[in-house]
N, C-alpha and C positions, 0 to 999 in steps of 0.2 A: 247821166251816168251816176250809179249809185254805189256808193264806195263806205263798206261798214268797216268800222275800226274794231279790230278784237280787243276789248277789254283783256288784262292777265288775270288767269286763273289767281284765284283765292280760297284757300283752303283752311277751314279751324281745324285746331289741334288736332282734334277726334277725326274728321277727313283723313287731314295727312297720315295719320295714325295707321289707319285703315288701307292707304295707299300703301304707303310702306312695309305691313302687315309687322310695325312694330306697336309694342304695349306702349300706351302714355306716359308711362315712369320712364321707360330706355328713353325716350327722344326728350323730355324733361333733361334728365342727367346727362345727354350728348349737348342740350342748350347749358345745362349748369357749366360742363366741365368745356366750354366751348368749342365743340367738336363742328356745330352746325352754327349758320347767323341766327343772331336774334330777331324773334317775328317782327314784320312790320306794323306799327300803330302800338297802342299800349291797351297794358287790363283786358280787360270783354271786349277789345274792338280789333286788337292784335288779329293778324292774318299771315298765313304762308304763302308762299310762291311755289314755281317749279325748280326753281334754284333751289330750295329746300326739301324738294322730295328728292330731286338731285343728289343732296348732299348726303342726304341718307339714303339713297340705296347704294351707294358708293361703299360707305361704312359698312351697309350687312354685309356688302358683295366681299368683302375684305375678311369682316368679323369671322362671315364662316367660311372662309379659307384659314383663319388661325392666326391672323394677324393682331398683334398688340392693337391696342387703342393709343399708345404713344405710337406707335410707329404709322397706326393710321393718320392721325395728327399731321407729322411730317410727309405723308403720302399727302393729304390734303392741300398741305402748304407748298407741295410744286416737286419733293423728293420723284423718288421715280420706286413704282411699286414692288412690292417683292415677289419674290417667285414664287409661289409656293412649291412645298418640297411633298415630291410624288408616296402618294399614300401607300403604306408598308402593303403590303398581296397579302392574302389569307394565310393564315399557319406559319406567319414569317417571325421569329424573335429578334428582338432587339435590345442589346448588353451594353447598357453603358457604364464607367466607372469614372470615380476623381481619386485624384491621389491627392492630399495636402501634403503641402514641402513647407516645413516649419521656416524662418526665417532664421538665417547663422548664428544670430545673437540668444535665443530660444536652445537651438542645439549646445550653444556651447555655455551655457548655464548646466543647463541636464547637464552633457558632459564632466563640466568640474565635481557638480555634487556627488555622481555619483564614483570618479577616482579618488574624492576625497572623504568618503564612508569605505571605499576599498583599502588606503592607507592607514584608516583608524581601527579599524577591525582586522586588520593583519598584526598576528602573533610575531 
């Protein structure tokens, strides 16, 4: 009986790169800013796994849906994913505004100054 044992894929940087069909700098900066694990082994001898191409197509699959990189973070760490929100149809606008509400203590500064430039310039 002949029974082969699969070795796990291992992939260098430039591989997974290419898997993922992200630049070397983006999965860099997802290693820096810990979005992905750190390769296994160290220096020129570091390897990836499938856990790691995993972990990044997860990210793009998110990324270009519009999703934060914090909120993929907490998508990663077990959150429960977001919806994304259905893309506007052709020739559709969309208006949005803020209104800032000053704080009471703000209003009633203005306020005083300016009934007490009304009392001082009243004849």
């Amino acid at each position: 009986m002949d029974i082969k044992t699969q070795e796990p894929t291992r992939w260098s940087i430039d591989d997974l790169c290419n898997l993922a069909a992200l630049p070397k700098r983006t999965v860099r900066y997802y290693l820096q800013i810990g979005l992905i694990d750190k390769p296994m082994g160290e220096k020129r001898g570091s390897y990836y796994e499938q856990r790691h191409l995993s972990q990044l197509l997860r990210i793009r699959e998110l990324s270009d849906a519009g999703v934060s990189l914090d909120r993929i973070r907490m998508v990663l760490a077990g959150d429960d994913a977001p919806v994304p929100a259905a893309p506007p149809a052709v020739g559709s606008v969309s208006v949005r505004s803020h209104v800032l509400i000053a704080p009471a203590s703000a209003w009633s500064l203005t306020h005083k100054k300016h009934s007490y430039r009304q009392r001082r310039c009243a004849p």
